[in-house]
N, C-alpha and C positions, 0 to 999 in steps of 0.2 A: 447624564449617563451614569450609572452604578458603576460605583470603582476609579469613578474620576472627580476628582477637584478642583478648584482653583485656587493660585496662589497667585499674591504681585511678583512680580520679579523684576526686577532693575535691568532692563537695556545697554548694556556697555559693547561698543564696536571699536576697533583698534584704529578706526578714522577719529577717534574722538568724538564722535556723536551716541545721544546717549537718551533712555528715555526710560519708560515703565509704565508694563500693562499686567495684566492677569493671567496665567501662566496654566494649563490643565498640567495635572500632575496626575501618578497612580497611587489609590486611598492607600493607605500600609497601617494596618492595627492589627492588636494584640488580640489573638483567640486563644483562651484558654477552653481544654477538652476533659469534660471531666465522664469518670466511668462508675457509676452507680455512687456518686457522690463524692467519691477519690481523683484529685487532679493527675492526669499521664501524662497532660504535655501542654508548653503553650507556645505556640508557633505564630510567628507575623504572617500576616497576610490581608489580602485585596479583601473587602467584604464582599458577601456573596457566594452562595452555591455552599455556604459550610455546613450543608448535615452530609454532602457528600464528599468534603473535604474532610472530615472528622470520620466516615465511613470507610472511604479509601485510605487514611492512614491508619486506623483500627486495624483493617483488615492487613494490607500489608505488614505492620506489628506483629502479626496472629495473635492478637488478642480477640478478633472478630471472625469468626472464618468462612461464616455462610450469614448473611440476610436473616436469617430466624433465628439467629443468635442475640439479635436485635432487640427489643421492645419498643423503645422511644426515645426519636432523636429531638431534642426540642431547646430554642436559645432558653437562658435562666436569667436570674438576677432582678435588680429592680430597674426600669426604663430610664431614672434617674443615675446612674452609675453604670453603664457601658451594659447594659442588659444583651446586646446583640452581641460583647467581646464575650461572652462566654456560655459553654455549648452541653448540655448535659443528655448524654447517653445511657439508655438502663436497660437492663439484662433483659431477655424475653421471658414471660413465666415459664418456668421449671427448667432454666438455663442460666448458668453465672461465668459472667465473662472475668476469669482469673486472671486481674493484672498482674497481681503480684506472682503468683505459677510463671506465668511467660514472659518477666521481667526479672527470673530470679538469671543470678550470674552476669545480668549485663552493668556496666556505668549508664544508669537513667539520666539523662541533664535533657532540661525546655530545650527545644528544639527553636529553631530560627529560620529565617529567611535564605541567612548567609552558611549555615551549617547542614543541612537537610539531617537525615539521622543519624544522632551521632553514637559514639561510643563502642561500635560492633567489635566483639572480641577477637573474631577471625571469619574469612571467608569459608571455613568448615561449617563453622555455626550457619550461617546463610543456607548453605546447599543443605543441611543436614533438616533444616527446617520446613525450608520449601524445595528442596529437590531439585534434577534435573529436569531442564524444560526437552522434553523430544519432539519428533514430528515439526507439527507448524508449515503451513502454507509456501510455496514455491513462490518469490515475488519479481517482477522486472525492476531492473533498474528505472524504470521512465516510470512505472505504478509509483515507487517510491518518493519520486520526482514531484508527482502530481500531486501526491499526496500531501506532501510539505509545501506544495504551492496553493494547496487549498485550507490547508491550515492559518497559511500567512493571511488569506484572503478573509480570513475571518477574523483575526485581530481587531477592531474594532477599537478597543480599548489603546491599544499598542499607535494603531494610526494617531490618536487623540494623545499621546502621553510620548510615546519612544520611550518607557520605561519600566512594561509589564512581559513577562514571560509566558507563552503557550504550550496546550499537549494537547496530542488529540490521540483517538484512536480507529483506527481503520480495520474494515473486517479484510476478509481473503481477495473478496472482491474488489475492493477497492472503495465500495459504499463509507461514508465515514458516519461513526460511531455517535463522538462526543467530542467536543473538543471547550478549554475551558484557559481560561487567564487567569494567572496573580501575580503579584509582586515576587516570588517565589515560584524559584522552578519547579521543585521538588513537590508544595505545593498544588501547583496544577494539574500535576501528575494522579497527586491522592484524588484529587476533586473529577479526575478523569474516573480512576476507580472505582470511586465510591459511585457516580453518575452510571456506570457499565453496571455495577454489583445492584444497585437500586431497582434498574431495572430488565435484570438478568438476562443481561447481555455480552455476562463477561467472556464466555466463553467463545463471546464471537471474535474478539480482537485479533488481527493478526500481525498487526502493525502498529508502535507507540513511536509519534513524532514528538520531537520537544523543540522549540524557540532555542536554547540557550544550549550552555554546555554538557554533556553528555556525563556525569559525576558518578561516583559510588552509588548515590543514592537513589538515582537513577533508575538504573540498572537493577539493582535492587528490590526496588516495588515492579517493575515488569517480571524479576522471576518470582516476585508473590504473586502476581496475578496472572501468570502464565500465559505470559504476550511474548511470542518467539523472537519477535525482531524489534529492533529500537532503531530510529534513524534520527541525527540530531543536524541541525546547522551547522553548528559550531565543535569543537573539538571533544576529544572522551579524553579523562584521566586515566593514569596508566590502575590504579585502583580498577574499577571501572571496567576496562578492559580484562583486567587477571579474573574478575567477578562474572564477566560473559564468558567469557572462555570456560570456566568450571562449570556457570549454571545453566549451560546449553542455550544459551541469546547471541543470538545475532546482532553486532552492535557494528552499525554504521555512523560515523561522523563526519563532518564537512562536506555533508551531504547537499552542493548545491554548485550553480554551474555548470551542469551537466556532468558534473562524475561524483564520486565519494571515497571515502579510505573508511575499509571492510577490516574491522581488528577479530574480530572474531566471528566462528562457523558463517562463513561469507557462500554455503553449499544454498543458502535460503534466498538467495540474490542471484539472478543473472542477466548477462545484458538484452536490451529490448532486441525483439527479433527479426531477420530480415525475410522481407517479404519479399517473395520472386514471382511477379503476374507469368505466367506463361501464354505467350500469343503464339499462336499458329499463324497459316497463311488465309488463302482465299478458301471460302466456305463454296465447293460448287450448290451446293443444293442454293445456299443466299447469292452466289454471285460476287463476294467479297467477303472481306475477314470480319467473323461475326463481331469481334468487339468492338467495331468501328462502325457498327448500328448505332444511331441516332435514336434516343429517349426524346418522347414530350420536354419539350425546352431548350433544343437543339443537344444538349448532352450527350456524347457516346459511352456504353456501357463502362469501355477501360477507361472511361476519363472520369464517369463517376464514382467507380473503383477507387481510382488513383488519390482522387479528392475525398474519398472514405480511411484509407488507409493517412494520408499526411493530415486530416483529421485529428487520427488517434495517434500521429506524431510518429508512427512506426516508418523506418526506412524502407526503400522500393526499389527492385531492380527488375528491368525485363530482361526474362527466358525464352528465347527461340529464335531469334532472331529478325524475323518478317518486315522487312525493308517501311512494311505502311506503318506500323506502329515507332516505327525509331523516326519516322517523318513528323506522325502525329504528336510525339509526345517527347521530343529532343533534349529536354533537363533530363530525363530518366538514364541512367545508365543499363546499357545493355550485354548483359554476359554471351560469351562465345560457348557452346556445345564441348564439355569436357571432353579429350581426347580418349579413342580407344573403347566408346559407347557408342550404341547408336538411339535415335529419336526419343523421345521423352527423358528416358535411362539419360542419357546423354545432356539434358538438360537441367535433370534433377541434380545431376553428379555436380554443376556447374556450381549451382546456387547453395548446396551444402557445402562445396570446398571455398564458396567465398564469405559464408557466414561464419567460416571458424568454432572460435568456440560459442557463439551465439544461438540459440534454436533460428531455425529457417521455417520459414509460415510458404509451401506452394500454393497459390493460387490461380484459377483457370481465371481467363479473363472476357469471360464471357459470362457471366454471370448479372442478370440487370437488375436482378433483386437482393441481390447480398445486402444482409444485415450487418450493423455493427455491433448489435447486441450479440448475435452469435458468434462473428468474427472473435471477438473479445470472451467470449465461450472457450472458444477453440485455443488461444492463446492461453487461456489458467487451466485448462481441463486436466487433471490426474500430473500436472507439473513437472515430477520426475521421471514421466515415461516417454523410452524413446520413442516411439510414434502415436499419433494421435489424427483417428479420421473415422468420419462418419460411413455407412456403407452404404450400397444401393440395398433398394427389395431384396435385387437377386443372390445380394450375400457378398456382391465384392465391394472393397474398400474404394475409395474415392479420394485417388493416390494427389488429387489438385484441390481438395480444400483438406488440407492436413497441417500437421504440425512433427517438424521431426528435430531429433538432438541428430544436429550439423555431424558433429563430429562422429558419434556412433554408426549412425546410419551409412554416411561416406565409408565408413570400413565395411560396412556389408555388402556396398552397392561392390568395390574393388574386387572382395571377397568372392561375389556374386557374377561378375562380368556383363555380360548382355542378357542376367535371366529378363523375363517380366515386370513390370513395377509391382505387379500382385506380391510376388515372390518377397518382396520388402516386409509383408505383413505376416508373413508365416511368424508364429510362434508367439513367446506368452509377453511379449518386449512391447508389443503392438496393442492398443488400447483404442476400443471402437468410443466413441464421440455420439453419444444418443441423442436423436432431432424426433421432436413431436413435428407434425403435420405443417404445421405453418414455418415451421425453424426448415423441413426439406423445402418447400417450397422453394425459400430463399436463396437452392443453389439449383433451381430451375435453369435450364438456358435454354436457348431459341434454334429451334433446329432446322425450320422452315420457314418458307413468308408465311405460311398462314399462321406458325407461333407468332412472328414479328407483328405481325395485323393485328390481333388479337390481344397480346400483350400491351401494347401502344395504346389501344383502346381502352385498357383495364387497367394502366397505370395513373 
């Protein structure tokens, strides 16, 4: 495997038995980066992936600032004398990339494994250079989660060694980017970069995991590269932190276990939302409560619901009460009809005053084709906005597959007393959720036996 070794290593166990085999370790050499024939830095690291490591630190430097600034990343030297330690960069025709311009004022010293970049004169200079990051993606705590569980999963090297550090990056969605190892954190980081920048990407990132500590240096190249949020396993520097906070990052650390500590604009984080199925009773036209229709496979509609939502790890509560669903599905906890409402109103008040400050997801629980690609739509859709829902044809909103802010909305429902659920969407707060053809479909439901007959057969 590139990037991994072998060493003997002597055996010693405190039973006194003792022995020696061959040991995988992570490679660690010396890259030296040079820029149109001038050396700027020589950093230890993992071999491998270095025109993107030497790109992404370029660039983070601003001595690089866009891809066409580029001409040619290519190793140098003789193959006899560590030809792959050293990595030569040259200008693009009729562009020159001025080390010395963007190096003037600072302490220059090689750069290391154990030091990321050193020497910065002040966090003014940082922000002054690359600016405030604004905007940036609305993320859940559990996206973040996943995220850094998918990054672990890809360690490869790390599994083989326990001694190499990771970075990836994640777009809005949650899709991952690139993700990349070296013996250096900081490192990984650039090689993340430089990977996004190569292939113009970057501006997709909205999310940078890292393996290790969360440092100055860190932080640093994500506000060069204008990645809003950073989430790390392990701890942040108070550096680090004073460096998010000024350059608009969102820096999460000990991000793992199910919680994190949010040192900075923690506005870009909220916790995963809870979802309140809403069952009615007995359907007269079906003769029974629609969600407790049986799909091909014995399945009922809210059971395959139920097992879509704890799928995607999201929490669940049932809304309304109906004695056959608390029989059918008795893990579930069931909310009581907020006091002083009536019907639906009264159910909705329920499940927002128990999400707190969490968004609350309603949905109907009759639905036998609910997506999760949509579901998972509707959870990122426009992020900051209090409500969130698709409409019918006829122009009204679709108050049971929506997404609302808990807390805001509950002040309006109060506000508001027994109006309509319509009445929730009046005004510019409310943000319609657009479904092409196959995405409506999805919140079809069964109205009659001949839907059920029908559907059954077509599923």
């Amino acid at each position: 495997m590139p990037g991994v070794v072998l060493r003997d290593a002597a055996r010693i166990a405190i039973d006194g038995s003792s022995g020696s085999r061959p040991d995988a370790v992570v490679e660690e050499e010396p890259l030296e980066i040079r820029v149109d024939g001038d050396t700027v830095a020589v950093t230890m690291r993992t071999p491998g992936d270095d025109r993107d490591l030497a790109l992404g630190f370029l660039f983070c430097e601003g001595i690089v600032r866009a891809l066409d600034d580029v001409g040619e990343v290519a190793h140098c030297g003789r193959p006899d004398r560590g030809y792959r330690n050293a990595l030569r960069v040259s200008s693009a025709p009729g562009t020159s990339l001025d080390v010395d311009r963007v190096m003037e004022g600072r302490r220059w010293l090689p750069t290391s494994s154990a030091c990321g970049v050193c020497g910065r004169r002040s966090i003014e200079e940082l922000i002054e250079r690359c600016g405030v990051v604004e905007g940036g993606a609305i993320l859940s705590a559990r996206a973040i989660e996943r995220s850094l569980d998918e990054m672990r999963a890809r360690q490869s090297r790390f599994d083989r060694t326990g001694g190499i550090h990771a970075a990836a990056a994640f777009g809005a969605d949650g899709t991952l980017l690139v993700v990349r190892e070296d013996v250096g954190r900081h490192n990984a980081v650039d090689k993340v970069v430089g990977a996004l920048l190569r292939s113009g990407r970057l501006g997709e990132a909205a999310l940078l995991t890292v393996s290790g500590r969360a440092g100055f240096e860190i932080v640093q190249k994500a506000a060069a590269a204008r990645i809003p949020v950073v989430a790390s396993v392990s701890a942040a520097s108070s550096l680090a932190i004073d460096l998010a906070k000024d350059a608009g990052i969102t820096l999460a650390a000990f991000a793992r276990g199910g919680s994190m500590s949010v040192y900075a604009h923690p506005r870009r984080i909220v916790p995963p939302p809870l979802v309140g199925l809403f069952v009615g009773g007995r359907s007269t036209r079906m003769g029974r409560p629609k969600g407790l229709i049986e799909l091909p496979g014995g399945e009922t509609i809210v059971g395959r619901t139920v097992s879509l939502l704890e799928g995607a790890g999201l929490r669940c509560v049932l809304v309304g009460g109906a004695p056959a669903y608390r029989e059918h599905l008795p893990a579930l906890p069931m909310l009581d009809d907020a006091p002083g409402l009536d019907g639906p109103m009264a159910g909705l008040a329920s499940l927002l005053a128990a999400a707190g400050d969490a968004p609350a997801i309603a949905l109907a629980c009759d639905m036998p084709f609910l997506d999760a690609a949509l579901l998972n739509r509707l959870i990122r859709f426009d992020a900051g906005r209090e409500v969130v829902a698709p409409r019918e044809e006829d122009g009204r909103w679709q108050p049971f597959f929506a997404r609302y802010d808990a807390a805001r909305t509950l002040e309006r429902i109060r506000a508001a007393g027994s109006a309509r659920l319509q009445a929730i969407f009046a005004g510019d707060h409310a943000r319609e959720l657009p479904l092409d053809p196959l995405e409506r479909r999805s919140l079809q439901d069964w109205d009659t036996p001949e839907d059920v007959a029908a559907g059954q057969e077509n599923s």
